[in-house]
N, C-alpha and C positions, 0 to 999 in steps of 0.2 A: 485526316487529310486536310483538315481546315489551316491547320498550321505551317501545313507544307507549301496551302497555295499560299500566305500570305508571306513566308520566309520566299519564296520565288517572286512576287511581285515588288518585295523589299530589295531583291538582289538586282531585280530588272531595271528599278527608277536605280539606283546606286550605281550602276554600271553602264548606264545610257551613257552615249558623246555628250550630252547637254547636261546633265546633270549640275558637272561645276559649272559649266558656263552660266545658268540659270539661277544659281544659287544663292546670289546677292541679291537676285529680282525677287529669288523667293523671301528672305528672309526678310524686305521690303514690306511684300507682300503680307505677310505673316504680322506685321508691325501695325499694318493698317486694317487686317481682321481683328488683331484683339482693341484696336481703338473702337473698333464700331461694335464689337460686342459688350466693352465698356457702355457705348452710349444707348446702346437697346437695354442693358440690365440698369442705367438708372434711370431711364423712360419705364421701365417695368412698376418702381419702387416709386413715379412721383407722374404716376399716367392718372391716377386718382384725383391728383389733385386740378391736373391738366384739365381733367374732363369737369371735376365740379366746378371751374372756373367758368369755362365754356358755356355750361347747360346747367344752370342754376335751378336750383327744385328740382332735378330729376334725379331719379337713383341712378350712383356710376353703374352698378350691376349693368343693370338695363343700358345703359349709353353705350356700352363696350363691349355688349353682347350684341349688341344693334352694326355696329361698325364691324363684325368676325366673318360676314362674309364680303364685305368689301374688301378685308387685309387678304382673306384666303385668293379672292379671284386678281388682286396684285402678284400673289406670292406664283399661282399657277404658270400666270403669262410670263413673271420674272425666269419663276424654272426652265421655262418653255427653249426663253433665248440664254441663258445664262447656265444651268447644271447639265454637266456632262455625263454623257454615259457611261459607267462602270464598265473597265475592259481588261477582260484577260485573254489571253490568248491559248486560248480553246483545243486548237489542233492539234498542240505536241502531246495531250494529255485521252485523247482517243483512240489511241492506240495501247494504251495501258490497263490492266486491269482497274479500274478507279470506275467507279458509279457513277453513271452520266449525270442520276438526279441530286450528287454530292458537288458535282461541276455547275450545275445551274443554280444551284442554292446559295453556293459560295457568290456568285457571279451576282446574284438577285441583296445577298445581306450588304452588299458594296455601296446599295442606297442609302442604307444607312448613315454613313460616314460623310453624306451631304453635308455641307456649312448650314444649308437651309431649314434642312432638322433642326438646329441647336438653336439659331438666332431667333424664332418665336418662343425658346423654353427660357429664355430673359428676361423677355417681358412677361409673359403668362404666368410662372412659377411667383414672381415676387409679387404679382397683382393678386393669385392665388392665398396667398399667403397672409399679405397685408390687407385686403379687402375682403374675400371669400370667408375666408377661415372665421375673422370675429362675428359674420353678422347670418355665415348660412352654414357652418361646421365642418366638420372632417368629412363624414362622408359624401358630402356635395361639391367641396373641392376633389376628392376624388374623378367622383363623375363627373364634373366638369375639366379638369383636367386630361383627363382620358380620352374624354369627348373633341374637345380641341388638338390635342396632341394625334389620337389618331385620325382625324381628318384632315392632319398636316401630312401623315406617312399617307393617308392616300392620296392626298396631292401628288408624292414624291414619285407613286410606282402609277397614279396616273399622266402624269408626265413623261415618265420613262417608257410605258407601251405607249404611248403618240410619238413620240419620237422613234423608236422602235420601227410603228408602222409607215412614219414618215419617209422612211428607206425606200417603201413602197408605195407609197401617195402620197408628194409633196403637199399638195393642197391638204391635207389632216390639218398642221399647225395653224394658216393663215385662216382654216375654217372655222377653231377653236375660236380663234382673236377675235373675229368678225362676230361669234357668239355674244364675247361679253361685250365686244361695243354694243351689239343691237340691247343686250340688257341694260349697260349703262343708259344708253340714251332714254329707252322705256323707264327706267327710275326715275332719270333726268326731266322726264317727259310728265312724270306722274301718274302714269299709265300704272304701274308697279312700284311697291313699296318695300322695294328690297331690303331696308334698314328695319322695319316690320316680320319680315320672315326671318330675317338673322337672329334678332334680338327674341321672336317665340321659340327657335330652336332650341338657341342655347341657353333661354332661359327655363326649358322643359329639361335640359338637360341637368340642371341643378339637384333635379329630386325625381328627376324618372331613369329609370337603369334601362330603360328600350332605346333610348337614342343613344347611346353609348354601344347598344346592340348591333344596331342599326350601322353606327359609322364601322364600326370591328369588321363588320359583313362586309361593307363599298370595300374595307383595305382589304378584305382576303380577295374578294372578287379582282381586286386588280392585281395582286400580288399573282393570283393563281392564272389570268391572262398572262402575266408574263412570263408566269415559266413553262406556261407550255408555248407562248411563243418562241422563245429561247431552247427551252429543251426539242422544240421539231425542227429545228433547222443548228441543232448540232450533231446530226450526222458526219461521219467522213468526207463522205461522196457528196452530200450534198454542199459544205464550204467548198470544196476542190470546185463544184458546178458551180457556183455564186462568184468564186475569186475567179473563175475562165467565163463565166455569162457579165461581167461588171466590165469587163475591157470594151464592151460594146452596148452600154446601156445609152435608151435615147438614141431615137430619131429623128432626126432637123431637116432632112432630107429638103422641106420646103424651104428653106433658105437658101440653099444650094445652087437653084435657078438666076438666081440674082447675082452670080459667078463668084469674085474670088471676094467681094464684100459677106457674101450671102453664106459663103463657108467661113469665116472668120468669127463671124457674127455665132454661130452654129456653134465652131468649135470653143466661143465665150458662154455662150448657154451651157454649154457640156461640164467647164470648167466650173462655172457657180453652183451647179445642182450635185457635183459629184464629191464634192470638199467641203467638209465641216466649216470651216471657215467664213467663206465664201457664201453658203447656205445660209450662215447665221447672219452675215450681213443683208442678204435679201428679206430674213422674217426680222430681225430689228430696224430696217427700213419702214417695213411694213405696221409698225405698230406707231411710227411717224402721224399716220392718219388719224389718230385719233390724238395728236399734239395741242390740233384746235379746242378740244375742252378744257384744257387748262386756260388758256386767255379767251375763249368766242362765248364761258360763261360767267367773266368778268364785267360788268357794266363796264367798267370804267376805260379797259384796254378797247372793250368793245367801239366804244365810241370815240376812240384817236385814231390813226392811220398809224403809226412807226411799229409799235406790237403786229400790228393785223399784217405787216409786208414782213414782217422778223419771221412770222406762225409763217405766212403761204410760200415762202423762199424753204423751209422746212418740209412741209407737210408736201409739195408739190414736186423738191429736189432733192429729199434725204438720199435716196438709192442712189443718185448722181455722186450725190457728195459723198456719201459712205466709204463705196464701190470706186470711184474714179478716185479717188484719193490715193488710191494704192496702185493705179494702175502707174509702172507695167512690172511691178513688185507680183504681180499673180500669177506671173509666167515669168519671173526668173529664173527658174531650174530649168526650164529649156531656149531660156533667149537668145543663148548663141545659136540654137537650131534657127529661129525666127530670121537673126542675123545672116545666115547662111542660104537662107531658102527666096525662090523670086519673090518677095512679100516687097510690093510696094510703100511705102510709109506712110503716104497719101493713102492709100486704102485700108490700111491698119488703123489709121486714126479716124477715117470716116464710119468703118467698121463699129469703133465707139460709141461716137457721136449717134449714130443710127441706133446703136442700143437705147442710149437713155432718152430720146424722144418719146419712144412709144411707155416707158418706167415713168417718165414724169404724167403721160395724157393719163395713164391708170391712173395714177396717182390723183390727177384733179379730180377725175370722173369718182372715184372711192369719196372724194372729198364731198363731193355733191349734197347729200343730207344735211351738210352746214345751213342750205338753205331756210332748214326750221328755225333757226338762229334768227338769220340777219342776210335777207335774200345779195346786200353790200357782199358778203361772203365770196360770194359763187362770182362777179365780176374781182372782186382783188386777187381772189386766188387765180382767174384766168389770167389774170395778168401777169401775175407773177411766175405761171406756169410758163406762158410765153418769153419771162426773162430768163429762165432756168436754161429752157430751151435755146435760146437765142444768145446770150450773153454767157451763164455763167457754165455753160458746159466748155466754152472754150476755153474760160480762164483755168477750167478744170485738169481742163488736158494739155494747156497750153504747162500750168506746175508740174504734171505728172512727165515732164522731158527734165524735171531737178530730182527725181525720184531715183537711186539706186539705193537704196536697201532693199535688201533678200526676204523674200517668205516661202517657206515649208510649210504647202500646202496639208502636209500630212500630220501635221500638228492639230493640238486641241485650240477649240475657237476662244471656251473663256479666257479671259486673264492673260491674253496673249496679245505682246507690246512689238512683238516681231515686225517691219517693217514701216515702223513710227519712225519720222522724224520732224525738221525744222519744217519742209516742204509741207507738209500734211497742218500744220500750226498757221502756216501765211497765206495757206490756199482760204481757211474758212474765210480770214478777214475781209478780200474785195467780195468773195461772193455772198456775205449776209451785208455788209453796210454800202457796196456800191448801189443795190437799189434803195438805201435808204438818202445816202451822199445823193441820187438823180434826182429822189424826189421833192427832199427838200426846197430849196429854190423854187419850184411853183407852189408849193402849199402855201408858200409865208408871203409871197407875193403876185400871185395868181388865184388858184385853189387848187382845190385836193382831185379836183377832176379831171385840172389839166397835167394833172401829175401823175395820176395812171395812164393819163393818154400818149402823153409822153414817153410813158416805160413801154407801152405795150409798142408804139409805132417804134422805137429804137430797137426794139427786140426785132417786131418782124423784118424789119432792113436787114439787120445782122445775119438772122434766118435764111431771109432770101441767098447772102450772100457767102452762105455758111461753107461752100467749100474754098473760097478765096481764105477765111481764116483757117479750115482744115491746111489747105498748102502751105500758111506760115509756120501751123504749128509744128506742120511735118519737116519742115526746113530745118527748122531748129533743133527736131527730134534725129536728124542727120547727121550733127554738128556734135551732140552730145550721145549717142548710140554708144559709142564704144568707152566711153567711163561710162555709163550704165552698166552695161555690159562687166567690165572690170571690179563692178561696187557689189557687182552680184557676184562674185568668184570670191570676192574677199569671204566674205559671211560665209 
């Protein structure tokens, strides 16, 4: 049967309407997999040297066994927003005499065929090879081999039941991420010595056959969650109830009060939570928050101002910026409905607007623990949380009236360039350097005090007056509705 599903899912991409149309993207694409598999297999063969450079006296073994759960807990959160679910389409083949648990195995081996499987067997293998091998033998490359590798496949299939159950409790992913910051920061903290636990694992692993045991077990344990999550909800009757229970998932009912803003607002929450896409842009927003350890544990950025307003215009308005950047490309396929229907413009766009306020306050509040840093943190980032708010959500929305390109929603989120254009390129520029272009002028001739004070009191003006710029941008969104409209029909 193996054959026939994979001669069937061969037939399916080959016969799709996108197929050709995708195909020069793909083969782009493909161009710039095997560059980066190039640069991972000769980081593999000259990572030895990288690290003796680095950490002078110490054995690489050791250095690079020390760093393996750091790479793994990047590799997790990367799968988390980045590797797609394996999908076959289940239903025509249930009604057939064929073994349901020959359908979920098929369904489950589809992991395999990850990018993310192969890209750590570049560096490992040739580190294997050229370091293990001369100084701790065949059978320790072995086990450590095995060791590493299979606690890459449980990454894979522990990835794929969170997302899995994701379906059914959004909060699973965001509560994952939130795991390894609070770890990061506990390392960070020196509370835990994470690069210590790494490096006794996997250096136990060199010469003991139980932790080899041990990871083979996590992969079956997750392997075997997932097919019986899979295999109990491929019933008949129960996809027919899922596909007639999903037209009505979600209740927002409390928005509703708030009238025709409150239902807009509603049917946008509905939209992001039910669309891969859209999903993925709220949990790759969401890992924004921890953008501050890359510069708040820099001395150096620490103690300028232009870094620390780059990080808080990020960290405070990714999901603005992500998310508005495409709008109203997220309701193309039905905008001529929108068109058609009493929908005010002025309330569709305040609708927006009303979204990403309360996305940037999370947003600051998440941010909060910066305060163990550098308590400057917690006032730049309010500031800037206020310019988000105030400032660059309108220039947000004020671009998204030049947006007509199309997206199908029903599409995969990786690797997906659908509804890119020039618009989405000239929108980031005013809203990361015009708070840097405000603040300049006071820092080099005043100070850096009166240059937040500046940002924040220009923000809340704006704020206050935030539906006088709602009405322009709805004006404008008036003017250019119908090539919107037109630019979506094309695609």
């Amino acid at each position: 049967m193996i054959k026939y599903f994979i001669y069937h899912k061969w037939k399916e991409s080959i016969r799709s309407t996108v197929f050709q149309k995708n195909l020069v993207i793909n083969i782009i694409l493909g161009l710039f997999i095997l560059y980066f598999m190039a640069s991972f297999a000769l980081l593999g063969f000259f990572i030895d040297a990288i690290l003796s450079e680095n950490f002078p006296g110490r054995n690489v073994i050791y250095v690079f066994n020390g760093f393996l759960l750091y790479y793994f807990g990047v590799e997790l959160i990367l799968r988390l927003q980045l590797q797609e679910l394996p999908v076959l389409s289940v239903q025509p083949y249930m009604h057939l005499p064929i073994s349901r648990k020959n359908v979920v195995h098929y369904l489950l081996s589809q992991n395999l065929t990850s990018l993310f499987n192969y890209f750590p067997l570049l560096v490992f293998i040739p580190f294997a090879i050229k370091v293990l091998l001369p100084e701790s033998g065949a059978l320790s490359v072995v086990l450590w081999l095995g060791s590493v590798i299979s606690f890459s496949l449980f990454l894979n299939y522990l990835c794929t039941f969170i997302k899995r159950k994701t379906a059914e409790g959004f909060w699973i992913v965001p509560a994952v991420i939130l795991l390894f910051a609070a770890i990061a920061f506990l390392d960070y903290q020196g509370i835990i010595e994470l690069s210590a636990v790494s490096e006794a694992i996997f250096n136990a692993s060199l010469s003991n056959p139980l932790i080899l045991a041990i990871i083979i077990g996590l992969l079956a344990l997750t392997y075997y969650l997932n097919f019986m999550l899979v295999y109990s909800n491929t019933y008949l009757d129960e996809i027919s109830k899922k596909q007639k229970s999903n037209i009505a998932v979600g209740n927002y009912s409390f928005f509703e009060r708030f009238g025709q803003i409150g239902q807009l607002i509603s049917l946008e929450i509905k939209l992001i939570f039910r669309n891969k896409r859209s999903k993925s842009v709220v949990l790759t927003s969401s890992l924004f928050i921890l953008y501050g350890l890359v510069f708040y544990t820099n001395d150096i950025y620490l103690e300028g101002n232009y870094m620390l307003i780059f990080a808080g215009v990020f960290i405070t308005g990714m999901f603005m910026m992500n998310y508005g950047q495409f709008i109203p490309s997220w309701e193309s396929s039905y905008f001529d409905g929108i068109l058609t229907s009493d929908i005010d413009s002025e309330q569709y766009f305040l609708s927006k607007y009303y979204l990403f306020v309360p996305t940037s306050l999370a947003a600051y509040i998440l941010s909060l623990p910066y305060a163990f840093i550098s308590w400057r943190l917690v006032v730049i980032n309010f500031v800037l949380m206020l310019f988000n708010i105030g400032i660059n959500a309108f220039v947000i929305l004020f671009f998204s009236t030049f947006n007509n390109r199309r997206i199908d929603l029903s599409k995969k989120a990786m690797l997906n360039w659908e509804g890119v254009g020039a618009s989405q390129f000239i929108m980031v520029i005013p809203a990361l350097l015009l708070p840097i272009a405000l603040f300049f002028p006071f820092e080099h001739f005043i100070s850096p005090v009166a240059g937040y004070t500046f940002l924040a009191s220009i923000s809340i003006i704006c704020l206050i007056f935030h539906k006088f710029w709602i009405r322009l941008i709805a004006k404008r969104f008036e003017q250019q509705k119908y090539k919107i409209a037109a630019g979506f029909r094309k695609e």
